[in-house]
SEVODREN-350063 format. One record per residue (C-alpha): residue number from 0; residue in one letter; x, y, z. Coordinates in steps of 0.2 Angstrom, whole numbers, plus 5000, padded with zeros to 4 digits. Example, Ala and Ser with C-alpha at 12.3 -4.5 7.8 and 13.67 -1.06 7.14 Angstrom:
BEGIN
SITE/0/a/5062/4978/5039;
SITE/1/s/5068/4995/5036;
This chain:
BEGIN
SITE/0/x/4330/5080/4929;
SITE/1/x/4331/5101/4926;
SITE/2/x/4332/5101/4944;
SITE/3/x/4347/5089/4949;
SITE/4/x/4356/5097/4935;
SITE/5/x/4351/5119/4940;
SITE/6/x/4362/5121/4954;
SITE/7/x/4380/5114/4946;
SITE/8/x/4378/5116/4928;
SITE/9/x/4372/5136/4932;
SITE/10/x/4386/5137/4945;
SITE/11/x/4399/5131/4932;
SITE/12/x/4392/5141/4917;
SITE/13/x/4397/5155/4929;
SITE/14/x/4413/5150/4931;
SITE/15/x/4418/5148/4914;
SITE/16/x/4413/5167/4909;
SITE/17/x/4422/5172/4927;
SITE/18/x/4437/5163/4927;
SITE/19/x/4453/5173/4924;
SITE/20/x/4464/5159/4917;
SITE/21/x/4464/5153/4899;
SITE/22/x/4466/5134/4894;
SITE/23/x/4480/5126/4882;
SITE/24/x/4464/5122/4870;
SITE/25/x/4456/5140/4870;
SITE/26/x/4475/5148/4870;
SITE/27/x/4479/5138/4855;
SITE/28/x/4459/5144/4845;
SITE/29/x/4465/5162/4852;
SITE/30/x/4484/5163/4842;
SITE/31/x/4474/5153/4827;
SITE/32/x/4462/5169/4823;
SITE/33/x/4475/5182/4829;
SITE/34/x/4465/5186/4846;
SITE/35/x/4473/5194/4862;
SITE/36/x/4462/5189/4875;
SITE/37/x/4466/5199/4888;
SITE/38/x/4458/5216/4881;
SITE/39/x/4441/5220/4881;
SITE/40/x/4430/5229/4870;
SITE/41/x/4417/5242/4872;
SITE/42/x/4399/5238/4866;
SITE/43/x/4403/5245/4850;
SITE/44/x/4416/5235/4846;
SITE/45/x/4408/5218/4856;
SITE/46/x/4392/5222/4842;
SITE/47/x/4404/5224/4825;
SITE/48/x/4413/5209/4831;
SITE/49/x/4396/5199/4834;
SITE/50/x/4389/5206/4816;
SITE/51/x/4402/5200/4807;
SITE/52/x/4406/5185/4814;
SITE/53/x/4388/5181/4809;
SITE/54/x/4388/5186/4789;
SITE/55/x/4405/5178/4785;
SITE/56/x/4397/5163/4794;
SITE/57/x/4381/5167/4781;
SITE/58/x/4394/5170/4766;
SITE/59/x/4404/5153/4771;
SITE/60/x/4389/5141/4772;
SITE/61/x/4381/5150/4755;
SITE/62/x/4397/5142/4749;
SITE/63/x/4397/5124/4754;
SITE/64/x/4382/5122/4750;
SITE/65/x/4381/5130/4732;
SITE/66/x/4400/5119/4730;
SITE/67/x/4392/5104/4737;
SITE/68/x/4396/5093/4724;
SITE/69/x/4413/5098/4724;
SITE/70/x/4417/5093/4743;
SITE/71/x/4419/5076/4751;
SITE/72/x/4403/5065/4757;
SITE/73/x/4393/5074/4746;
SITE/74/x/4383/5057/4742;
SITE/75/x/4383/5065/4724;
SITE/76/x/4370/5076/4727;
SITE/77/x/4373/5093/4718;
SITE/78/x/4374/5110/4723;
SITE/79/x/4360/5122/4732;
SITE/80/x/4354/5136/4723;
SITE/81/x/4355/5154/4727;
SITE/82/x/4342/5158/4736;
SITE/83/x/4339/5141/4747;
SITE/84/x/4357/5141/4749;
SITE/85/x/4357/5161/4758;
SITE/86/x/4340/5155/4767;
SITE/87/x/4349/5141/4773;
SITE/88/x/4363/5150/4778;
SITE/89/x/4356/5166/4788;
SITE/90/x/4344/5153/4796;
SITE/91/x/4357/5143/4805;
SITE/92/x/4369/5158/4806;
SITE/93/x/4353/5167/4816;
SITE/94/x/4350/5150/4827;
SITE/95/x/4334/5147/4821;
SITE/96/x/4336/5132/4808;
SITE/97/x/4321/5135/4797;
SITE/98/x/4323/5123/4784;
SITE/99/x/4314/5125/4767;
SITE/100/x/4320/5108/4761;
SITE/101/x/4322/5091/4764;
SITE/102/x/4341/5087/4773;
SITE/103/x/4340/5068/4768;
SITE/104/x/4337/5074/4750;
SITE/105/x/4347/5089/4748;
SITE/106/x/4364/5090/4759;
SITE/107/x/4377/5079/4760;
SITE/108/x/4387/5075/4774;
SITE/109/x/4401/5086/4775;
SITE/110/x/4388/5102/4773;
SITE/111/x/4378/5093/4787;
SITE/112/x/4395/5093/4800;
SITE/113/x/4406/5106/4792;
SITE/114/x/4395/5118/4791;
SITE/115/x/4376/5116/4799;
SITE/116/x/4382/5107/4815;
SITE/117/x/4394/5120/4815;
SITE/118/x/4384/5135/4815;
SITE/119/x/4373/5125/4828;
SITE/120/x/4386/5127/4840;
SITE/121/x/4394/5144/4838;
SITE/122/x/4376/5152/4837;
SITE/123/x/4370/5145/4851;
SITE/124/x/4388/5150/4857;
SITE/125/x/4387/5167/4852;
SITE/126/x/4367/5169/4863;
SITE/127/x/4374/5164/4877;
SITE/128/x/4389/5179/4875;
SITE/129/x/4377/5192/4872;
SITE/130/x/4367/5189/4888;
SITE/131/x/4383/5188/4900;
SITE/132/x/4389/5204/4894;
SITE/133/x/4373/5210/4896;
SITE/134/x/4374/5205/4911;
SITE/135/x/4390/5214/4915;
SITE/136/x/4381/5227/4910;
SITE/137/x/4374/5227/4927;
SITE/138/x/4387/5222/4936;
SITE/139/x/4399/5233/4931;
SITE/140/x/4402/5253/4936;
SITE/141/x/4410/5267/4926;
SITE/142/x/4415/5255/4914;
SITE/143/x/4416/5255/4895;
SITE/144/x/4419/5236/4893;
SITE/145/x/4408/5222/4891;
SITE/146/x/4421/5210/4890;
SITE/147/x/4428/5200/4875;
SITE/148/x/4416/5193/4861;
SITE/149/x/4428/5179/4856;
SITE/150/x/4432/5173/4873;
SITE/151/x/4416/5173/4877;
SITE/152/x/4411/5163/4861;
SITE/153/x/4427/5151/4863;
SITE/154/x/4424/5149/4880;
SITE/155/x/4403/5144/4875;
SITE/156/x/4408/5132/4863;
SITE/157/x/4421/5123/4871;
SITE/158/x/4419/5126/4889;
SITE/159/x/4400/5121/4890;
SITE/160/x/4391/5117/4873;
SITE/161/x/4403/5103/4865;
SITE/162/x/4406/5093/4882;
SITE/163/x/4390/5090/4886;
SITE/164/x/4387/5087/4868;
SITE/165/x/4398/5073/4866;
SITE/166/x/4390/5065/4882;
SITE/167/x/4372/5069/4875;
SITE/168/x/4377/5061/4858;
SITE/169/x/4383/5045/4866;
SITE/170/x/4366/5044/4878;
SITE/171/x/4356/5046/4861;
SITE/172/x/4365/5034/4853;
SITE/173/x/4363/5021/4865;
SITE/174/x/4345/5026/4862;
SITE/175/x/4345/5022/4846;
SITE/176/x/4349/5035/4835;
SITE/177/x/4359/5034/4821;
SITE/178/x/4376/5041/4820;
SITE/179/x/4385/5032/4804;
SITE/180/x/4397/5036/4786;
SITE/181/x/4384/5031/4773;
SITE/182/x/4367/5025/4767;
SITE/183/x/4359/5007/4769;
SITE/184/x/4352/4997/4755;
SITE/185/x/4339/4986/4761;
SITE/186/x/4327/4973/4753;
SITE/187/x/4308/4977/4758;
SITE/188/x/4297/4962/4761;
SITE/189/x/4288/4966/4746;
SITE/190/x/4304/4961/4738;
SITE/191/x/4311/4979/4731;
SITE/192/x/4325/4989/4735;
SITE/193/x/4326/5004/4747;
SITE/194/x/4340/5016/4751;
SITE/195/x/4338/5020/4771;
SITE/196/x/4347/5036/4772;
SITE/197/x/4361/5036/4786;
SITE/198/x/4375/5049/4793;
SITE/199/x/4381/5057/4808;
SITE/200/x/4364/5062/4816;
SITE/201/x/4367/5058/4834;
SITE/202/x/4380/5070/4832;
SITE/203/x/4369/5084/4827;
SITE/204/x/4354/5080/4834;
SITE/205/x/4362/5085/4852;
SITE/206/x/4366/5102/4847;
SITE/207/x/4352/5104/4839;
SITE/208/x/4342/5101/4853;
SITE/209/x/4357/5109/4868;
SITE/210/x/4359/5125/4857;
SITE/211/x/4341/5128/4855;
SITE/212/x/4344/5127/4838;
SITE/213/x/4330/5116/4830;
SITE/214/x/4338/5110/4811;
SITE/215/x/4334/5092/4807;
SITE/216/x/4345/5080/4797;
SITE/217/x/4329/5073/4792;
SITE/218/x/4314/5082/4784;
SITE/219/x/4303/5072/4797;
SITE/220/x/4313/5080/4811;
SITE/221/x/4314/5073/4825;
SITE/222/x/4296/5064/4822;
SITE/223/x/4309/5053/4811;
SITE/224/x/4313/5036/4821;
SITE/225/x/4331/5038/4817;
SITE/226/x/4332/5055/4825;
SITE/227/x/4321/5049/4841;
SITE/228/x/4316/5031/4842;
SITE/229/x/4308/5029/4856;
SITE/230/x/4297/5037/4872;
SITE/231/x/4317/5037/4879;
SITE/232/x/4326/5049/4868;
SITE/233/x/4309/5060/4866;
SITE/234/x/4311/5063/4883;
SITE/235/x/4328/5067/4883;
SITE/236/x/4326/5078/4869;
SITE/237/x/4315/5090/4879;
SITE/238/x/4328/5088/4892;
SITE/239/x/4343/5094/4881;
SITE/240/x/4331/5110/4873;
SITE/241/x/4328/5113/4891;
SITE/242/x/4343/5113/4901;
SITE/243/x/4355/5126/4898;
SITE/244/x/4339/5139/4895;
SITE/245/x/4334/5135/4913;
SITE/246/x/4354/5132/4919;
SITE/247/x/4355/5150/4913;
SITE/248/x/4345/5160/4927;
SITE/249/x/4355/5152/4940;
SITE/250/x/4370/5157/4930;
SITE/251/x/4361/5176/4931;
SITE/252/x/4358/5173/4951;
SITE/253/x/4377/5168/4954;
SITE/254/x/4384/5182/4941;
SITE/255/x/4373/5197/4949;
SITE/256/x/4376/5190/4967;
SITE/257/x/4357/5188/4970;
SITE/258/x/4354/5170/4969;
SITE/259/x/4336/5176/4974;
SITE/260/x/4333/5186/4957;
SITE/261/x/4337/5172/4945;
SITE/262/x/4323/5163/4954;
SITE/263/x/4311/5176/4952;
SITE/264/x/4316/5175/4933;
SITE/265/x/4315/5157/4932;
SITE/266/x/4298/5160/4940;
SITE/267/x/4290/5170/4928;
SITE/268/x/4296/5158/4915;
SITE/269/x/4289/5144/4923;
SITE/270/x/4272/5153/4925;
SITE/271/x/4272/5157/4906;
SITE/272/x/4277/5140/4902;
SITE/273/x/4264/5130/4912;
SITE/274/x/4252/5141/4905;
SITE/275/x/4255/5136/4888;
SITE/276/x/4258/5118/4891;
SITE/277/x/4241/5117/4899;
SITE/278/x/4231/5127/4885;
SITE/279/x/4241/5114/4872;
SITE/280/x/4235/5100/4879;
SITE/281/x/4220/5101/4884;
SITE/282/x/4217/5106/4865;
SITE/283/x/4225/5090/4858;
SITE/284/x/4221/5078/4871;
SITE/285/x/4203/5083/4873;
SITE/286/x/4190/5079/4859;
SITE/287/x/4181/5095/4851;
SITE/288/x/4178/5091/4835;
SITE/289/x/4167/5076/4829;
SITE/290/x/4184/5070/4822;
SITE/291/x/4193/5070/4837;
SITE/292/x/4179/5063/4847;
SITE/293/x/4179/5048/4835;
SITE/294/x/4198/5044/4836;
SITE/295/x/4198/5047/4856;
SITE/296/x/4209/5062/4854;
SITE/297/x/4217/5072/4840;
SITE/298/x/4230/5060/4834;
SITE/299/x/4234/5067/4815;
SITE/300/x/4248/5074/4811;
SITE/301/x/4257/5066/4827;
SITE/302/x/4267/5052/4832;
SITE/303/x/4258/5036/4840;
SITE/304/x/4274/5033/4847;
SITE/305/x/4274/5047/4858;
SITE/306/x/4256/5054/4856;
SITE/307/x/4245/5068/4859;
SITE/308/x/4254/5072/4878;
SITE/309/x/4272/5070/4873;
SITE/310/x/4267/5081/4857;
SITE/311/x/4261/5096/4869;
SITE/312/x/4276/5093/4880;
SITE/313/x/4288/5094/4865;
SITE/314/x/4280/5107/4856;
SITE/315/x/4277/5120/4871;
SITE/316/x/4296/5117/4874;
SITE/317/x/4301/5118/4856;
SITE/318/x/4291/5134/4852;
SITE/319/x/4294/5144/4872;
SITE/320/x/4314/5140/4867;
SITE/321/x/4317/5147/4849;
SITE/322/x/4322/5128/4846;
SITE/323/x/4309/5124/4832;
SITE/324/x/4312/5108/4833;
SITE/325/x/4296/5095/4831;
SITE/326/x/4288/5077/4835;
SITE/327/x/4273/5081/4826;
SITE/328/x/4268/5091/4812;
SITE/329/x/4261/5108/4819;
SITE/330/x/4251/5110/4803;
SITE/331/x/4239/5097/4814;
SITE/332/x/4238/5105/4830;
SITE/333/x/4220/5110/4832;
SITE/334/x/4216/5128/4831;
SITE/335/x/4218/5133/4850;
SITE/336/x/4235/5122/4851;
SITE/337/x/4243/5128/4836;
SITE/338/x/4237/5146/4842;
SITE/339/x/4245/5143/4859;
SITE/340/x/4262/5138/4852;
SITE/341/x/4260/5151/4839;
SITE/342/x/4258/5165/4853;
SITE/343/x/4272/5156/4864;
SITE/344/x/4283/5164/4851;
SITE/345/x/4274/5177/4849;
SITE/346/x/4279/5181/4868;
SITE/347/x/4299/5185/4862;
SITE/348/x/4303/5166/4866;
SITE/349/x/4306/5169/4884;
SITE/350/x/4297/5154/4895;
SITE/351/x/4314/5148/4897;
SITE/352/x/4319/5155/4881;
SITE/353/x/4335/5152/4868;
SITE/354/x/4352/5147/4873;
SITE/355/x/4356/5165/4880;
SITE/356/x/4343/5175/4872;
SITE/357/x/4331/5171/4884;
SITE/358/x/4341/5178/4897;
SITE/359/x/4344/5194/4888;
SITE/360/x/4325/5195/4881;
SITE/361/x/4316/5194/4897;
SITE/362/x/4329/5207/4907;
SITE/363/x/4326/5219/4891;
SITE/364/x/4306/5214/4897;
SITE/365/x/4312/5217/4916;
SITE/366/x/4319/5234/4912;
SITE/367/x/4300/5239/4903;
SITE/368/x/4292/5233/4921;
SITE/369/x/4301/5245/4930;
SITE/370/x/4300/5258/4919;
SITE/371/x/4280/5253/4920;
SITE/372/x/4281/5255/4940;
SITE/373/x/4291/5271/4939;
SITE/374/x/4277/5279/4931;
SITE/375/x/4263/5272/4941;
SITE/376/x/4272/5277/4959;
SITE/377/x/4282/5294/4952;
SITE/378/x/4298/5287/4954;
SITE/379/x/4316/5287/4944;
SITE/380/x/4315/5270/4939;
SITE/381/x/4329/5255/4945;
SITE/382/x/4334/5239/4939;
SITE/383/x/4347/5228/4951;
SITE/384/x/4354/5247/4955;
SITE/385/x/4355/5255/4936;
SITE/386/x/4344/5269/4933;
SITE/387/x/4333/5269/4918;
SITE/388/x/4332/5283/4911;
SITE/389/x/4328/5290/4891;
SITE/390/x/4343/5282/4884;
SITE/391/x/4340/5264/4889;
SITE/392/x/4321/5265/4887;
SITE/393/x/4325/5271/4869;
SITE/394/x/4335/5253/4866;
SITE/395/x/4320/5244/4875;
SITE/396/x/4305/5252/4866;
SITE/397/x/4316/5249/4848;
SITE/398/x/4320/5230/4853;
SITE/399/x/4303/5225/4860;
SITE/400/x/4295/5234/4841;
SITE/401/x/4310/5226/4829;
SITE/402/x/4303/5208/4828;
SITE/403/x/4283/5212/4828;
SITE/404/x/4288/5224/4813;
SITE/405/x/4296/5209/4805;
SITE/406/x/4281/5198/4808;
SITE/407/x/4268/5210/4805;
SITE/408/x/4276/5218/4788;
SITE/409/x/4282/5201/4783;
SITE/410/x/4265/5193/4783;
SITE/411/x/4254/5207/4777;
SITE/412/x/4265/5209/4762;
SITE/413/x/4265/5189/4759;
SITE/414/x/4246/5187/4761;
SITE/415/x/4244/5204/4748;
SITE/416/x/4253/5195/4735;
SITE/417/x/4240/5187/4721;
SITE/418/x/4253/5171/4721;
SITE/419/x/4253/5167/4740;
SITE/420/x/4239/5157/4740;
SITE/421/x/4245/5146/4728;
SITE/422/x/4259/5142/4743;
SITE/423/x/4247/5138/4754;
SITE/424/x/4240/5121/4762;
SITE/425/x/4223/5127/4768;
SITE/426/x/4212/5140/4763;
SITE/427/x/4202/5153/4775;
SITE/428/x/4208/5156/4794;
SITE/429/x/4222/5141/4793;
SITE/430/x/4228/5147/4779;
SITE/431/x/4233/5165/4785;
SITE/432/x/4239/5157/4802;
SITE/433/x/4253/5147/4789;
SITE/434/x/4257/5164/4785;
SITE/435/x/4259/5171/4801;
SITE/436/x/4267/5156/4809;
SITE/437/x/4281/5156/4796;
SITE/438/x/4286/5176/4798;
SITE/439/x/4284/5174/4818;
SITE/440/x/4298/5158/4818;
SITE/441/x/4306/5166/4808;
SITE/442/x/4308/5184/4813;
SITE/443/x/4309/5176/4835;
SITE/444/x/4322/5163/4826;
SITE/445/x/4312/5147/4832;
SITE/446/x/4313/5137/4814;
SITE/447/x/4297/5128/4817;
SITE/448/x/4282/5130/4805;
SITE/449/x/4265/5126/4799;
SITE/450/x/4271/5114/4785;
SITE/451/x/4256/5116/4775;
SITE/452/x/4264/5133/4767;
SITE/453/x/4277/5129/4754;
SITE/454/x/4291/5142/4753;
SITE/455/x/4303/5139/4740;
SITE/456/x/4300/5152/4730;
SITE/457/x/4312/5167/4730;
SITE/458/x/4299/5179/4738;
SITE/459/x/4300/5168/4753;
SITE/460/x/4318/5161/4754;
SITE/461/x/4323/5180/4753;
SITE/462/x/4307/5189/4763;
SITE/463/x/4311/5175/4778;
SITE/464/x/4330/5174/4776;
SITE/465/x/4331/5194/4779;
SITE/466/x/4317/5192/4792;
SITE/467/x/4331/5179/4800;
SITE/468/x/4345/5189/4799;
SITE/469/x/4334/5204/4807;
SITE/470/x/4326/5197/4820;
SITE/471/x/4342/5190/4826;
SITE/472/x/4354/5206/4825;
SITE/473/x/4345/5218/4826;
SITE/474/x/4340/5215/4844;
SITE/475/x/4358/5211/4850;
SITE/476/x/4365/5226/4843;
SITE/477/x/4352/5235/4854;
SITE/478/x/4356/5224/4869;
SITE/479/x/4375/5227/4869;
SITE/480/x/4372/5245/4865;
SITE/481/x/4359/5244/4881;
SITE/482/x/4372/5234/4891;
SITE/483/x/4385/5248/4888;
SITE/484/x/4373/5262/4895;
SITE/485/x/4372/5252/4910;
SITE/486/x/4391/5250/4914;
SITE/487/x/4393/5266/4911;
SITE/488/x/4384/5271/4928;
SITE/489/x/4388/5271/4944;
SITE/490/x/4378/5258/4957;
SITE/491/x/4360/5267/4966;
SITE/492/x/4360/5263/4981;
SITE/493/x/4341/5253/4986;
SITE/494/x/4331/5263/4996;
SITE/495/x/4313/5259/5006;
SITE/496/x/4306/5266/4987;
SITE/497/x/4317/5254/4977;
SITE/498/x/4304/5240/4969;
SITE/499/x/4310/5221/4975;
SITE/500/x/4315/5214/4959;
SITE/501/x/4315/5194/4969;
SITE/502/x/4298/5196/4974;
SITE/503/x/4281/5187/4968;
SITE/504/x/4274/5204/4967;
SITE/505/x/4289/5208/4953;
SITE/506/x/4285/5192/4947;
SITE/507/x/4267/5194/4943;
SITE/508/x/4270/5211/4935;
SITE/509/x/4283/5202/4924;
SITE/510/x/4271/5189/4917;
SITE/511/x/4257/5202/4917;
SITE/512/x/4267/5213/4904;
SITE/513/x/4273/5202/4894;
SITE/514/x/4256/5196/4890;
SITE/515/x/4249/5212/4890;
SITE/516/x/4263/5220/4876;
SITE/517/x/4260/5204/4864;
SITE/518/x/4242/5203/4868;
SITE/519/x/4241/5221/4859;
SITE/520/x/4253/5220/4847;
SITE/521/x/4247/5202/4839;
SITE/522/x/4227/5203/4842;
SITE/523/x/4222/5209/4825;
SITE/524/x/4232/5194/4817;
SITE/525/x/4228/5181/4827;
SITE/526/x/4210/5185/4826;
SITE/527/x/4210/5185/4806;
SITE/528/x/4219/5166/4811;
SITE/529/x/4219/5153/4826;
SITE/530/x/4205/5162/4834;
SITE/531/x/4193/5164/4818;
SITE/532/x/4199/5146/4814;
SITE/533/x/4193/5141/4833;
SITE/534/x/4178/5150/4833;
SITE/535/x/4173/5140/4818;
């Protein structure tokens, strides 16, 4: 399925950032917020206008949903507090959708369109802008524009994500899932009474899945038969967290004029992902405990409509897409398999990656490989003909150490507090790797977790709401600053010592820094957690 769709839906997510005309729709959103399209911005500016697009987004949500019981549909549920309102908030503003309550319980329905499907499109809308000016970045020479942050994010959102949302939405429910105004009272055969919990979930099950996003209308997510019925939707569900991730490096290949060095890219991600899909299930579908050999498998915690090879499948491509999204509970994975999807994160979410910042996260990786090479052969070191010099290296070395210091400092102070283990489900080597798990979705903006660990008090609803906010930002400001330092050069010309950036050898040095950098930064802890636990 990825590969019927690569070629045409890369090609035209090319066009729509290329295209010099602007359509009636986008002409009428550009008058509405008091935008000139036609002028570009330096990186500066493209960053400030990105920032605070993001915390007024933060500031609107905080208040629908602490005046929930004020607004339409609220299915007379009351107002959010504080602090789970702000963690709410930054984590769908931050496209990662960790979700510290129950949706079924909590929100009503406007909240759930007005404003979480909402911030589930122009996040994932606002990824995908950052990589193309990054991109233009390289494209460009002498130049101290980047393009137009809200073209590009008008442009995302209605040119790409909301028509192949409406489609997805209509596939899902003809799958089954519901998409409805109002709850269902039903009588049990035991004769009671039981309110089914309805609403618009089609709807915002597609963006949650297309925009990488991962938020659930239901606290089951999508292991909830109204959000994914069947072996069908599941399927498609991987499809739609998939496809505009993988779309996007043909997208690169068209945009840079070398179609040859999006496949590389697409290569090394495919190696990363195939690795970790493998470990995963092996560890869940092969018996190696006494429990599991029993059962046949490890089937707790997962869905027996889907089972323990659909579970791998969707949790490789939920955790290797900053989706965080889940069939299954990952609190159940077995040690190896919950460490494989923990360190899948752990890798900056690149194998595809998120809506956009995949793309921009592994060319930031790209640019510390050549840098690597230039060393090793005593060379100026080029990428697609920029030089690398201390400058950009600065921005790379500060956005590959920005989330780790958000992991590491987030989950060291959590495990130092006296009250954290009264948060957690497990105790010893499980029990850690909740803690770790929660601070590493939450600082790579994935959104899954290791639901065993209960985070609703205000330590962890602000520690992991900042730790959002932070590991989204942060990075992007250092991108678009990184972008502007490449336009501003001129083109280098290759030479017989230029590395080929579209080669296997490229390729392999690729994947064998990524490992490498996350292999040393996240050892300690994940040897105080999945690898103690597995070695037990």
């Amino acid at each position: 399925m990825l590969a019927v769709v690569y070629v045409p839906l890369g090609d035209y997510m090319a066009r729509v950032y290329t295209r010099s005309r602007h359509h009636r729709l986008e002409r009428g959103v550009y008058r509405l917020a008091g935008v000139n399209p036609d002028v570009e911005q330096s990186p500066k500016s493209y960053a400030l206008s990105v920032v605070g697009f993001s915390l007024v987004g933060v500031v609107v949500l905080m208040a629908m949903q602490m005046l929930q019981a004020h607004l339409p549909m609220s299915r007379d549920l009351p107002g959010v507090d504080l602090w789970m309102s702000f963690n709410t908030a930054a984590s769908f503003v931050a496209n990662t959708n960790w979700q510290s309550y129950a949706g079924e319980s909590t929100l009503g329905f406007t909240v759930q369109m007005a404003g979480l499907a909402v911030q589930n499109f122009v996040s994932a809308a606002v990824g995908m802008a950052v990589a193309v000016a990054l991109i233009r970045g390289f494209t460009r020479t002498r130049s101290n524009a980047l393009g137009n942050f809200w073209v590009d994010l008008t442009r995302g959102t209605l040119g790409i994500l909301l028509p192949i949302a409406v489609v997805g939405a209509l596939v899902l429910i003809a799958g089954g899932v519901v998409q409805s105004f109002s709850d269902e009272v039903i009588t049990t055969l035991a004769g009671s009474q039981q309110v089914l919990t309805g609403g618009p979930v089609a709807s915002q099950e597609v963006i949650k899945l297309l925009g990488t996003n991962g938020g659930g209308f239901f606290n089951a997510n999508s292991a909830h038969p109204f959000e994914n019925p069947n072996g069908f939707t599941n399927l498609f569900e991987i499809f739609l967290i998939l496809v505009i991730p993988v779309a996007l490096t043909r997208t690169l290949g068209t945009l840079l004029g070398n179609r040859r060095q999006g496949l590389a890219v697409l290569g090394a991600m495919t190696i990363l992902f195939v690795v970790v899909l493998t470990i995963v299930t092996t560890a869940e579908v092969g018996g190696h405990s006494q429990s599991a050999v029993a059962a046949g498998a490890s089937l707790e915690g997962k869905e027996v409509r889907f089972g323990e090879w659909a579970t791998a499948l969707f949790a490789t491509a939920t955790t290797g897409t900053s989706t965080g999204a889940v069939n299954a509970s990952h609190d159940s994975l077995s040690p190896t398999g919950g460490g494989a999807v923990l360190v899948n994160m752990m890798l900056g979410e690149i194998a595809p990656g998120g809506v956009g910042s995949g793309i921009y996260g592994i060319l930031v990786m790209a640019i510390l490989v050549v840098f690597i090479a230039g060393l090793l052969v005593g060379r100026t070191p080029e990428l697609l003909g920029k030089k690398i010099g201390t400058r950009q290296m600065t921005y790379v070395a500060l956005y590959t150490l920005t989330t780790p210091v958000l992991v590491l400092v987030g989950t060291g102070v959590a495990i130092s507090l006296g009250s954290t283990a009264g948060f957690l489900g497990n105790p010893g080597g499980h029990g850690f790797s909740e803690v770790l798990y929660a601070y590493t979705s939450a600082a790579n903006n994935n959104g899954s977790a290791f639901g065993g660990i209960t985070v609703t008090s205000d330590f962890f609803q602000i520690s992991l709401g900042l730790a959002m906010l932070l590991g989204r930002l942060v990075p992007i400001v250092l991108v678009l600053l990184l972008a502007g330092s490449l336009a501003e050069q001129g083109k280098v010309p290759a030479t017989a010592g230029t590395l080929p950036t579209h080669k296997p050898l490229f390729v392999g040095l690729l994947v064998g820094v990524i490992l490498i950098v996350t292999g040393l930064t996240y050892f300690p802890a994940l040897s105080l957690g999945p690898i103690a636990e597995a070695l037990a």
